[in-house]
DOLO-44325 format. One record per atom (N, C-alpha, C, O): residue number from 1; chain; atom name; x, y, z. Coordinates in pm, 1 decimal, m for minus. Layout:
<milos>
NUM,A,CA,X,Y,Z
...
</milos>
This chain:
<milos>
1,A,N,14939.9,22787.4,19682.7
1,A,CA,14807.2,22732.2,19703.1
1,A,C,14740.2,22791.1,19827.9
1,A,O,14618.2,22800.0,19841.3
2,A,N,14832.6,22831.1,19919.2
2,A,CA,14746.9,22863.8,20025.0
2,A,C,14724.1,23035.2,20008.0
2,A,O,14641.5,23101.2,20071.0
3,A,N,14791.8,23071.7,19935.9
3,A,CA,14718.2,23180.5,19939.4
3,A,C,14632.1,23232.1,19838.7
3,A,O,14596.7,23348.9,19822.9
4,A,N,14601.9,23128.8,19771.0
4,A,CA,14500.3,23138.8,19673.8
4,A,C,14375.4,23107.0,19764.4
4,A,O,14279.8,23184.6,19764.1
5,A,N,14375.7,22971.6,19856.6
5,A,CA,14292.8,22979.3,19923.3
5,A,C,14251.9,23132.3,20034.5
5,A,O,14151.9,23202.9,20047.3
6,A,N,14389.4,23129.9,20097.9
6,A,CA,14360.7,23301.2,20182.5
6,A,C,14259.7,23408.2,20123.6
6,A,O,14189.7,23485.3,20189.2
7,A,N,14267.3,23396.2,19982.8
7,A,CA,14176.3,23470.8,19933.4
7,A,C,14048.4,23502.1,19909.0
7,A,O,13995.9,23611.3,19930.5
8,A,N,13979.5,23371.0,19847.6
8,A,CA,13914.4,23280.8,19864.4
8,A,C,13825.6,23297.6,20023.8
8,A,O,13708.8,23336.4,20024.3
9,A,N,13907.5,23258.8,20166.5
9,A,CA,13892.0,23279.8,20267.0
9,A,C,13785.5,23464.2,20326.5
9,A,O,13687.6,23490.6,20396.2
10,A,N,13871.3,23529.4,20256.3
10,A,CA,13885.6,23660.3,20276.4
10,A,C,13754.6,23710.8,20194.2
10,A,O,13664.7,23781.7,20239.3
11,A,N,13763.3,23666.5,20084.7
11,A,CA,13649.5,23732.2,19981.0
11,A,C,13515.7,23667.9,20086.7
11,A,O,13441.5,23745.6,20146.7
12,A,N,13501.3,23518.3,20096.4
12,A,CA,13345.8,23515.7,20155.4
12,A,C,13362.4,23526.9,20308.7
12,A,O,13276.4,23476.6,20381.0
13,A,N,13489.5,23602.9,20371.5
13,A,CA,13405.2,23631.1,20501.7
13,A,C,13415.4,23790.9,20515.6
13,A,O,13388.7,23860.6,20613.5
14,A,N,13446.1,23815.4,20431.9
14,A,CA,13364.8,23998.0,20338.6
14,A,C,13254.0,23971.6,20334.2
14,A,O,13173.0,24005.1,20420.6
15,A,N,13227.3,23905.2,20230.9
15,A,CA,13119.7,23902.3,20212.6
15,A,C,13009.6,23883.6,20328.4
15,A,O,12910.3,23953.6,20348.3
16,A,N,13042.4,23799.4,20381.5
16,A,CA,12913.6,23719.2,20496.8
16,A,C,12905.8,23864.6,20574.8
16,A,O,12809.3,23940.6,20582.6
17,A,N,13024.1,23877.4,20624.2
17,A,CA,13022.7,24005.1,20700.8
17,A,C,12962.5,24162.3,20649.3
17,A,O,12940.7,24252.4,20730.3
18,A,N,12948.8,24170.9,20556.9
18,A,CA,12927.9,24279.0,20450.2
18,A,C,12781.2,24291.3,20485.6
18,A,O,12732.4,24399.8,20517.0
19,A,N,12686.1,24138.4,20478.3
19,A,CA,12556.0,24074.8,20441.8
19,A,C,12525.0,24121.8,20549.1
19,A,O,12412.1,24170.8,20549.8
20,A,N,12577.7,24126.9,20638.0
20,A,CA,12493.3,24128.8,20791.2
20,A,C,12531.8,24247.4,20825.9
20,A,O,12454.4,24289.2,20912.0
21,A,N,12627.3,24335.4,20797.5
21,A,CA,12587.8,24485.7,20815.0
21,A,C,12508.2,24554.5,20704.1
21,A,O,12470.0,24664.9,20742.9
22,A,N,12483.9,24536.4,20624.0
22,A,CA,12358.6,24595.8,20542.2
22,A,C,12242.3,24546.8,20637.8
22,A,O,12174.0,24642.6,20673.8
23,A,N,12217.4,24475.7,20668.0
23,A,CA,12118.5,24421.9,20748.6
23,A,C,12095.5,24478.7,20877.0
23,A,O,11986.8,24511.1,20924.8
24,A,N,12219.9,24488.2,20933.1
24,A,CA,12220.9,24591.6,21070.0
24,A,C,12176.9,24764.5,21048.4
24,A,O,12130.7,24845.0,21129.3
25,A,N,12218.7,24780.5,20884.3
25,A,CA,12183.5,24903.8,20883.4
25,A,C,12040.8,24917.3,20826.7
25,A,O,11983.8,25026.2,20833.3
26,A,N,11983.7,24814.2,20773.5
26,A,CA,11855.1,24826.1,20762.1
26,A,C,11796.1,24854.0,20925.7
26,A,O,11763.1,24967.1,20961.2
27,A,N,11789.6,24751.6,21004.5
27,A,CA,11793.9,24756.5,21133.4
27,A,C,11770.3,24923.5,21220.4
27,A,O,11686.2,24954.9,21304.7
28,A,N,11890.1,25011.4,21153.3
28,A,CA,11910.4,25113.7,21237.0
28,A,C,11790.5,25197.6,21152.2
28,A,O,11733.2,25283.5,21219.2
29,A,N,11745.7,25181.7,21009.7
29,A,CA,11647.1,25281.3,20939.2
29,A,C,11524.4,25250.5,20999.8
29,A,O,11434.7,25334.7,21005.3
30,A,N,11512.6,25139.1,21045.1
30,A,CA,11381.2,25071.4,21146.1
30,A,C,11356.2,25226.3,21242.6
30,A,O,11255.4,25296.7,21236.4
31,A,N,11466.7,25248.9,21320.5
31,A,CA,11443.6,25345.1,21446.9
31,A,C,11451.8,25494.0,21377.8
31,A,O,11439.7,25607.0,21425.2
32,A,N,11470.9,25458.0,21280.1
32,A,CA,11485.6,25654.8,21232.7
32,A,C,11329.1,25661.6,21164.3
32,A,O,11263.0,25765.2,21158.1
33,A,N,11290.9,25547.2,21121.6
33,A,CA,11107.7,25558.0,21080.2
33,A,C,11031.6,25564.7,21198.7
33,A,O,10924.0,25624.1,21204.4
34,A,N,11104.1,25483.0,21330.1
34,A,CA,10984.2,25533.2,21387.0
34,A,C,11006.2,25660.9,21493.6
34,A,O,10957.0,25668.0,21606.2
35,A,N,11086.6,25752.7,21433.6
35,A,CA,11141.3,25879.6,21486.8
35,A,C,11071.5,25945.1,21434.4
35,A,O,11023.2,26037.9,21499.2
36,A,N,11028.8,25925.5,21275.5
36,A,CA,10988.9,26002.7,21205.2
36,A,C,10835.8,25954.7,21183.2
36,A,O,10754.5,26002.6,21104.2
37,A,N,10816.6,25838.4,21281.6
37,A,CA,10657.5,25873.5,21306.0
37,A,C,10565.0,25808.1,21173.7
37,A,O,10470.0,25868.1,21123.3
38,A,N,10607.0,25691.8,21135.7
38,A,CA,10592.1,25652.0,20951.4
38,A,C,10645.7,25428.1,20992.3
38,A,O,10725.6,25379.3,21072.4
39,A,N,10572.9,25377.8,20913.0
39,A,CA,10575.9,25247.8,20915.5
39,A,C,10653.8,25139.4,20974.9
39,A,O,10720.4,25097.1,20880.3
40,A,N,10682.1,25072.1,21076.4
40,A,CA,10816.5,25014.1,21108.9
40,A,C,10799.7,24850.4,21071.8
40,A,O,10723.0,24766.3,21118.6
41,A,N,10860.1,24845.0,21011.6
41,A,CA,10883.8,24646.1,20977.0
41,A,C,11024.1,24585.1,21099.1
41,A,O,11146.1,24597.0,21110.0
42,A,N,10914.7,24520.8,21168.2
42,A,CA,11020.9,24417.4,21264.1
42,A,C,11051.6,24273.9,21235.7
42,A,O,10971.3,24189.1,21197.0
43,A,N,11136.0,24263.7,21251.9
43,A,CA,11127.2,24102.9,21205.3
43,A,C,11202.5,24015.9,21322.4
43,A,O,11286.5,24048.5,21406.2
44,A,N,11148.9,23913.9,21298.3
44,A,CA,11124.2,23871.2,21462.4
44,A,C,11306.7,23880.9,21514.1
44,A,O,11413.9,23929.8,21478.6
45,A,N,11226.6,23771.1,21652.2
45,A,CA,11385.5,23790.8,21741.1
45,A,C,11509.2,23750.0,21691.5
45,A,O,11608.7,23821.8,21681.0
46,A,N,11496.7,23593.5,21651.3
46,A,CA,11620.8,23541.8,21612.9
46,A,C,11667.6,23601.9,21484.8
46,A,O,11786.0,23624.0,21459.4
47,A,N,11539.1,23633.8,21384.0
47,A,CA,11655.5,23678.0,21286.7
47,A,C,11760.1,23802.7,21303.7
47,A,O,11868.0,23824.0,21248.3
48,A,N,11679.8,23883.7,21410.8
48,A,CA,11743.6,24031.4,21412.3
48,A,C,11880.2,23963.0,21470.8
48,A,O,11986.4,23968.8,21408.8
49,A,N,11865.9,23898.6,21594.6
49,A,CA,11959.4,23864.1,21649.0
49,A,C,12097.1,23749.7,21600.4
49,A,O,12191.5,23713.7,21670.7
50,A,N,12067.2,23713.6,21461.3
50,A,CA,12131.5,23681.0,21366.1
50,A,C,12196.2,23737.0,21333.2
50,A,O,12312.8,23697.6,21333.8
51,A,N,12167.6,23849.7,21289.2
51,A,CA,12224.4,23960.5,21193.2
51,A,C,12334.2,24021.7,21290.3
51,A,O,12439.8,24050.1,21233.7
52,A,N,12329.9,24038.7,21381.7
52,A,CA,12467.0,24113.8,21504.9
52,A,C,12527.0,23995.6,21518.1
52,A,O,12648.2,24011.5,21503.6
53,A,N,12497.9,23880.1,21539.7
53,A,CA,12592.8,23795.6,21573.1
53,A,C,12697.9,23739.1,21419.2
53,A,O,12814.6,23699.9,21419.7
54,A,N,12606.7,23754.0,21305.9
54,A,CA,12646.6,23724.3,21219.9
54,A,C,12805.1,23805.2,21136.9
54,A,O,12879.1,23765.7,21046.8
55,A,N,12803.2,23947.0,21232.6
55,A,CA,12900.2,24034.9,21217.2
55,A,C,13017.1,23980.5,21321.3
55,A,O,13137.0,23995.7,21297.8
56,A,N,12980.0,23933.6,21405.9
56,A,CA,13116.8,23927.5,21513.7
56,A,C,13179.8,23778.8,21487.8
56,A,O,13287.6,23738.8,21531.7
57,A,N,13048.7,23675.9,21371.8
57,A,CA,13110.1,23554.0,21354.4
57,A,C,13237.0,23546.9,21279.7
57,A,O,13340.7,23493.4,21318.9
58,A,N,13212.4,23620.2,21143.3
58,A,CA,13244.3,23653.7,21030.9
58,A,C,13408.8,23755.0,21033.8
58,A,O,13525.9,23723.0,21013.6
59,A,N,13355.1,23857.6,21061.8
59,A,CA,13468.2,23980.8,21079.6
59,A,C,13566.3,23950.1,21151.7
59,A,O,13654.8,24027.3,21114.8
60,A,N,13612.9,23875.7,21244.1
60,A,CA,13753.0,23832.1,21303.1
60,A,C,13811.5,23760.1,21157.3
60,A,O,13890.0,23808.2,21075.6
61,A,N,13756.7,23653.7,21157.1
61,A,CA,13799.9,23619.6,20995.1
61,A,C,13908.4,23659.5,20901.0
61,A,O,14017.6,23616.7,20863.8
62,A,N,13852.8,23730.9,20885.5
62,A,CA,13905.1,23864.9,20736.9
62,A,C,14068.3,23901.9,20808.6
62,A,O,14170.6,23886.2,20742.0
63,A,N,14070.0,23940.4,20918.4
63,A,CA,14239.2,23917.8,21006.5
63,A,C,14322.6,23796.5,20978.5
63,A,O,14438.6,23794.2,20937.4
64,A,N,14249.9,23704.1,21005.4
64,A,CA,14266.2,23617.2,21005.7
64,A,C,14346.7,23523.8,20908.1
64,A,O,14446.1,23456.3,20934.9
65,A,N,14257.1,23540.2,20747.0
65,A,CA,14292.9,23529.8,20611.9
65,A,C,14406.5,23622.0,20593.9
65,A,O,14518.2,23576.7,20568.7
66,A,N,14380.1,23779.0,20607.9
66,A,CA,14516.7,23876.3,20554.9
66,A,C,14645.0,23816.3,20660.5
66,A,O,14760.8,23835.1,20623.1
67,A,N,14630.3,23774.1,20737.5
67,A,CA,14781.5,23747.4,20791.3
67,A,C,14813.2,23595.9,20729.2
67,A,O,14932.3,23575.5,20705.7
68,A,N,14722.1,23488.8,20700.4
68,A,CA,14762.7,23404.6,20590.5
68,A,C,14817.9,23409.1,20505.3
68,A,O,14924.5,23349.0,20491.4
69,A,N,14745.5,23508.1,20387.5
69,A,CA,14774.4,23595.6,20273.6
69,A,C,14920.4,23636.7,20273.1
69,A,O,14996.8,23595.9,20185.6
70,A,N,14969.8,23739.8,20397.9
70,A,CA,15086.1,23804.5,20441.0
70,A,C,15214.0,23730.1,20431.8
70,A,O,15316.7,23752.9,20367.9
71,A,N,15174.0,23618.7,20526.7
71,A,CA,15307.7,23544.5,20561.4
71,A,C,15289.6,23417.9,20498.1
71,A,O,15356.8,23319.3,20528.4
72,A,N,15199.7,23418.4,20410.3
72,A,CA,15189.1,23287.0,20308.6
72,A,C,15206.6,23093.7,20418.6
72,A,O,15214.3,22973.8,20392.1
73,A,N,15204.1,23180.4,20534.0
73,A,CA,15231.1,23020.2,20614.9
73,A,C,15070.6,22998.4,20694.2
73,A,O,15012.2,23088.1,20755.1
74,A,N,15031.7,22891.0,20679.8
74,A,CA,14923.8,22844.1,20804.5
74,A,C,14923.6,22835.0,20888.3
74,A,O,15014.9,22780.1,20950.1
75,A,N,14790.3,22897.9,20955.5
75,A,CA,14821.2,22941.5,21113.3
75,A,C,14787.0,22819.3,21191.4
75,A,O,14669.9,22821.9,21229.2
76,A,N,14841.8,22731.7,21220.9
76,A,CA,14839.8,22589.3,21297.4
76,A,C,14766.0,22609.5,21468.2
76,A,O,14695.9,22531.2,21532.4
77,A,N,14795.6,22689.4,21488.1
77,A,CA,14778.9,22729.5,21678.0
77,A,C,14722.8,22878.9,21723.2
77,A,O,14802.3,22972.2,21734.3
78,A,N,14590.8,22894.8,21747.0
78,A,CA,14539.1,22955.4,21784.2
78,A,C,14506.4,22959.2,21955.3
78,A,O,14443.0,22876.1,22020.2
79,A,N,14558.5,23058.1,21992.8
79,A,CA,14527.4,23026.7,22158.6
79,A,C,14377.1,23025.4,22244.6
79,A,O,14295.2,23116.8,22235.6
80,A,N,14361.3,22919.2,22318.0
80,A,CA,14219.4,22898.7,22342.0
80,A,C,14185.2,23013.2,22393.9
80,A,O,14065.3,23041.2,22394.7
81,A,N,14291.7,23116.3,22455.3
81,A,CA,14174.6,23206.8,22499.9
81,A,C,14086.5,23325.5,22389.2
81,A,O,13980.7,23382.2,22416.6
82,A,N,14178.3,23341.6,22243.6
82,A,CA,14100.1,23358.3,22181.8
82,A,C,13959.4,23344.5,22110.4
82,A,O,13869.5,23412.2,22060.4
83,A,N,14019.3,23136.8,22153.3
83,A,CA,13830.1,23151.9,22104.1
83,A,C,13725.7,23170.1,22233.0
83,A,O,13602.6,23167.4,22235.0
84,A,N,13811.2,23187.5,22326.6
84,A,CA,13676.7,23186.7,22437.5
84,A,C,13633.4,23290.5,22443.6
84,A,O,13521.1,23302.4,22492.8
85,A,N,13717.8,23428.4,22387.6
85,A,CA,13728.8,23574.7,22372.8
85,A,C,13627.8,23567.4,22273.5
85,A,O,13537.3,23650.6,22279.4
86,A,N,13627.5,23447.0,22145.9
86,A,CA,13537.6,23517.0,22031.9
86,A,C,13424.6,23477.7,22060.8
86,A,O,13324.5,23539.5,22024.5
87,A,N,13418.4,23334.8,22152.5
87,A,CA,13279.1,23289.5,22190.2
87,A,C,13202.6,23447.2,22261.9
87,A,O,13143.5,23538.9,22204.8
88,A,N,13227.2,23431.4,22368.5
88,A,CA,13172.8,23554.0,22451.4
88,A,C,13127.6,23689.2,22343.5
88,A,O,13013.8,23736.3,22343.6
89,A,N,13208.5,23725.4,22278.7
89,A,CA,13170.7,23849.8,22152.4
89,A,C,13084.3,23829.2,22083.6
89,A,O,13016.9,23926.8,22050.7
90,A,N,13039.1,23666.4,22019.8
90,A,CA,12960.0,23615.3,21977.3
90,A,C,12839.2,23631.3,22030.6
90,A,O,12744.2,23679.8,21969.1
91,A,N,12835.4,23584.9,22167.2
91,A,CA,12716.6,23530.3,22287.9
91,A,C,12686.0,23646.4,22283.1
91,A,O,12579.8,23662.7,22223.1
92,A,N,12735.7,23744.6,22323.0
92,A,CA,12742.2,23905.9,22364.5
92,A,C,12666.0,23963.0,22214.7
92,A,O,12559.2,24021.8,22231.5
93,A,N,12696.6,23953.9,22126.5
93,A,CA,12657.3,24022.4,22006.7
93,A,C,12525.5,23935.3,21964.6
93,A,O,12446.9,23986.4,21884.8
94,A,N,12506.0,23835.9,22004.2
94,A,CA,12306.7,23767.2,21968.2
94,A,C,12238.9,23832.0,22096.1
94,A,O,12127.6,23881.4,22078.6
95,A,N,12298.0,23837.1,22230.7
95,A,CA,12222.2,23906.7,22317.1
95,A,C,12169.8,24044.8,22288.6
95,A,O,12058.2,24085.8,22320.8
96,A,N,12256.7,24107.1,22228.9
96,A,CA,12257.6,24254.8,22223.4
96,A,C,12149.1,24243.0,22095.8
96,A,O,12069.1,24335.8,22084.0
97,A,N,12144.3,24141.7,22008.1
97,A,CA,12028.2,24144.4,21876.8
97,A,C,11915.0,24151.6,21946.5
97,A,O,11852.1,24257.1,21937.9
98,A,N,11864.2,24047.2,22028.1
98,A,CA,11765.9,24031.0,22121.0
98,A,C,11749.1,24144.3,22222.3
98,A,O,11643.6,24142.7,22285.7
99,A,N,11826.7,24231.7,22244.9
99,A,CA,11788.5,24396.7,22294.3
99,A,C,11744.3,24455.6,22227.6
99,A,O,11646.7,24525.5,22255.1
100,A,N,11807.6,24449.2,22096.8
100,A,CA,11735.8,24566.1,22000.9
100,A,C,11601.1,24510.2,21979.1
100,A,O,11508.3,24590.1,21966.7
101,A,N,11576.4,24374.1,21972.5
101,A,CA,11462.7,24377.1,21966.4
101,A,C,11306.9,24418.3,22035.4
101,A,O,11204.8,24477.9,22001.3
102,A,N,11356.0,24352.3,22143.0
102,A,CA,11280.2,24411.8,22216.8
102,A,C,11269.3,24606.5,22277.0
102,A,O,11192.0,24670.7,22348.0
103,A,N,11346.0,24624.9,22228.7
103,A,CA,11369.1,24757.7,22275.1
103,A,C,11308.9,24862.6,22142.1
103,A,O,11286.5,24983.7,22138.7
104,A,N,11297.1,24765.7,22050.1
104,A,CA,11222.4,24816.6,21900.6
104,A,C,11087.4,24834.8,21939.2
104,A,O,11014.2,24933.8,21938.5
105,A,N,11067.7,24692.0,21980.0
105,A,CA,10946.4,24669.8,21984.6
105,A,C,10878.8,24745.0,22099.3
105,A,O,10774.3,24804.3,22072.6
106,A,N,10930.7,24749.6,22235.0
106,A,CA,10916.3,24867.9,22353.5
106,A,C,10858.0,25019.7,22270.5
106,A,O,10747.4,25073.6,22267.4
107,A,N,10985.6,25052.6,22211.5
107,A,CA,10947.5,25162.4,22150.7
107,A,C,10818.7,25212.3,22078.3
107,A,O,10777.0,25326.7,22096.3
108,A,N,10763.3,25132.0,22004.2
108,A,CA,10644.9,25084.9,21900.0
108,A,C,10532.6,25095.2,21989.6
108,A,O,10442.4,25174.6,21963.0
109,A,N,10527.4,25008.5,22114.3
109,A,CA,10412.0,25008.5,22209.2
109,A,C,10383.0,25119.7,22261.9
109,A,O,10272.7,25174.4,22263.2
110,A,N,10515.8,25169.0,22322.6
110,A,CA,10509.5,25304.5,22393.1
110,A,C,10493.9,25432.6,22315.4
110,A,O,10508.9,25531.7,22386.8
111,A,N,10467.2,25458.8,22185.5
111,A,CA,10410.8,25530.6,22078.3
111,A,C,10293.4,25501.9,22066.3
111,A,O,10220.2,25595.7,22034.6
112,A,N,10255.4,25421.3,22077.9
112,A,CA,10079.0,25381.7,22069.6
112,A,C,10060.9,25352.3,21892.5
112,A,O,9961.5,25380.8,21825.7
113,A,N,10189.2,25287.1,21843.0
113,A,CA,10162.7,25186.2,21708.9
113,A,C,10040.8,25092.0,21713.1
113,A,O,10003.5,25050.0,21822.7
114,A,N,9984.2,25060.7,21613.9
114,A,CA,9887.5,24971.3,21572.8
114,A,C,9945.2,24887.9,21480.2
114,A,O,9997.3,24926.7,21375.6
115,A,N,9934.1,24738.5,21528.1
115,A,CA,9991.8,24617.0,21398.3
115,A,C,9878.4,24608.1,21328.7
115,A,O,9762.0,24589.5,21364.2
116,A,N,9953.3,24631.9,21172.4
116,A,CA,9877.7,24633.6,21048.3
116,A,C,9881.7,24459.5,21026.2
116,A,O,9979.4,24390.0,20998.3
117,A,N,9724.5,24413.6,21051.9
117,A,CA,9752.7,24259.6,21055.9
117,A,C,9764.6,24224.9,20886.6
117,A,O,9797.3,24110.7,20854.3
118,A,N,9740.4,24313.7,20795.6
118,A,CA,9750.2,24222.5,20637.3
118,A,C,9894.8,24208.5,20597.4
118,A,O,9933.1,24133.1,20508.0
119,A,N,9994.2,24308.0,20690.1
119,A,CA,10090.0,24270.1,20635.5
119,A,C,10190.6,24208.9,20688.9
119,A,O,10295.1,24198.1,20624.8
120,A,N,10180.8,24167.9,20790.3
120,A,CA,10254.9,24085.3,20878.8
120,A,C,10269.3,23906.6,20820.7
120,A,O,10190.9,23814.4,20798.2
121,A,N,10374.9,23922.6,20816.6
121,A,CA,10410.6,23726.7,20796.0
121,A,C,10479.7,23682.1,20874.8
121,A,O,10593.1,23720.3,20903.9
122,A,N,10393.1,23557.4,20938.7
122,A,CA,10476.2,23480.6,21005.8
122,A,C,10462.3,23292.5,20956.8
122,A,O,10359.0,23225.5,20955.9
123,A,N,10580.0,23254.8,20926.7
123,A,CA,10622.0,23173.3,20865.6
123,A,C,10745.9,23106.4,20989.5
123,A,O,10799.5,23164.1,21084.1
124,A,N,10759.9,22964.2,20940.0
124,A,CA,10872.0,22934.0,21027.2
124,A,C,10972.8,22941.6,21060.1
124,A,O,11018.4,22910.2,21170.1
125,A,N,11045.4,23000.7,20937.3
125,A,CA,11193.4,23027.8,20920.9
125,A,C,11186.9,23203.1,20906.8
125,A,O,11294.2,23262.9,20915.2
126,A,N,11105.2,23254.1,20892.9
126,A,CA,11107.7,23392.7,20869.6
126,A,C,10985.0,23502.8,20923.9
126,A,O,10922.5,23540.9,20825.0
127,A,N,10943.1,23552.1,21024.5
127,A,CA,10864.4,23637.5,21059.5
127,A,C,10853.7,23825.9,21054.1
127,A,O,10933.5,23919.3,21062.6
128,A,N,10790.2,23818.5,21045.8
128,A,CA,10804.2,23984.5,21045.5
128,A,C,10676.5,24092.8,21052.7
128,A,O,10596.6,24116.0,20962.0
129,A,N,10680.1,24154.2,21190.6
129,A,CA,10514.2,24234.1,21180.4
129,A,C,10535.6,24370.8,21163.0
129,A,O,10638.7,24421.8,21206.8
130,A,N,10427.4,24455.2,21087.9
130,A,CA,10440.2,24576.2,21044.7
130,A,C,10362.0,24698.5,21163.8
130,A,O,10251.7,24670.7,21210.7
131,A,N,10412.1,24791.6,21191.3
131,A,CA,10341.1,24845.9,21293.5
131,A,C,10314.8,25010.8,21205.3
131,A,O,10400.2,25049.0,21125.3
132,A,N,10218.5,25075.3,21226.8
132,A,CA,10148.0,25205.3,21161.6
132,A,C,10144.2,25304.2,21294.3
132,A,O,10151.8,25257.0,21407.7
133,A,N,10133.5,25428.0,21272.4
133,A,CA,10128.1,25474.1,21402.1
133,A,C,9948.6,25522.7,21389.3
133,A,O,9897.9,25575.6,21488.2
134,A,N,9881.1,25504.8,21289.4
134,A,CA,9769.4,25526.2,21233.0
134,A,C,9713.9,25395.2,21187.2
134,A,O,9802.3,25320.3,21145.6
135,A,N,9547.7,25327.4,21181.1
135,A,CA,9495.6,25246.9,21117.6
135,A,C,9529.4,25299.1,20939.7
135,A,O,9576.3,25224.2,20854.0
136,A,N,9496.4,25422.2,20922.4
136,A,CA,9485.7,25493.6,20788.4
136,A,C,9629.7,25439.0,20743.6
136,A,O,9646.1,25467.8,20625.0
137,A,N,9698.0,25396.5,20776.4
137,A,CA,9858.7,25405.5,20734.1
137,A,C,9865.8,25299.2,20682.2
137,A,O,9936.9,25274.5,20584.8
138,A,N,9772.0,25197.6,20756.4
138,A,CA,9831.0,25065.3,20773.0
138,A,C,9765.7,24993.1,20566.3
138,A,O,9800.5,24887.5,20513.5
139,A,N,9682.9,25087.6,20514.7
139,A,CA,9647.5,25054.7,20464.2
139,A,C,9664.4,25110.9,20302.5
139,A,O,9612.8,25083.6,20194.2
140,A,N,9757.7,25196.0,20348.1
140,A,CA,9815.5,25264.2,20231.0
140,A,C,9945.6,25133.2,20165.7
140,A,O,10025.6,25064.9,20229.6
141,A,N,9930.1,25137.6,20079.7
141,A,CA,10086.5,25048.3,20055.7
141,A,C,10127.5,25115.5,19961.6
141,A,O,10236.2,25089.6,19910.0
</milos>
C-alpha cells in the first residue's frame, strides 16, 4: 500500500514540478523576444514569482517518494534542519521570481517599450501587460 501510494506521491509532484518549469521556460522566451526586439507578455509579480518557487516546493518531493518507493518503509523523521534548508530555498526561489521580474520589466523600460494598453489584463487573480517596442506592433495581433 505504501508504495502504491509512493507513486501516486511521485507522479503529482512530477507533475506540479513539470507545470512550473514549462512556465519558467516560457519565462526565459519572454527575454529572448525582447532580445529579438518583438512583443513581450509579463505577467505580474506574484505569479512569476510562483512559478520559481513552485519548482523548489515540489522537486525535493520526487526524492523523497523514490526513496519510499525504494525501501518500501515510511519516512517517520525528517531532520528540522532540512526543512529550514527547504524553507530558505523556497524564500530564496519567490525572491529570485520577484527579480526576474522586475529585472524584465527594467529591461522593457530601458529599451524604450511602449504598453500596448488593449491587450493587457488585469484581473485579481491573474495580471499580465504586453509591451511593443513600436505603437505599429502593438496593434498587429
Amino acid at each position: 500500500m505504501i508504495r502504491c501510494t509512493s507513486v501516486a506521491f511521485i507522479a503529482l509532484s512530477t507533475a506540479l514540478t513539470w507545470l512550473g518549469w514549462f512556465y519558467y521556460q516560457e519565462y526565459l522566451l519572454e527575454f529572448d523576444a525582447l532580445r529579438q526586439n518583438e512583443k513581450v507578455n509579463i505577467d505580474g509579480m506574484l505569479n512569476m514569482a510562483s512559478v520559481y518557487s513552485t519548482i523548489a516546493i515540489f522537486a525535493p518531493f520526487i526524492l523523497l517518494g523514490c526513496i519510499v518507493f525504494i525501501t518500501g518503509k515510511q519516512v517517520r523523521y525528517i531532520p528540522k534542519i532540512f526543512w529550514k534548508f527547504y524553507g530558505v530555498v523556497v524564500v530564496c526561489s519567490f525572491v529570485y521570481g520577484i527579480y526576474v521580474h522586475f529585472n524584465l520589466e527594467y529591461q522593457v523600460g530601458h529599451k524604450g517599450y511602449i504598453e500596448c494598453k488593449d491587450d493587457r489584463v488585469i484581473k485579481s487573480k491573474y495580471s499580465k501587460r504586453v509591451y511593443a517596442p513600436t505603437l505599429e506592433e502593438c496593434d498587429v495581433r
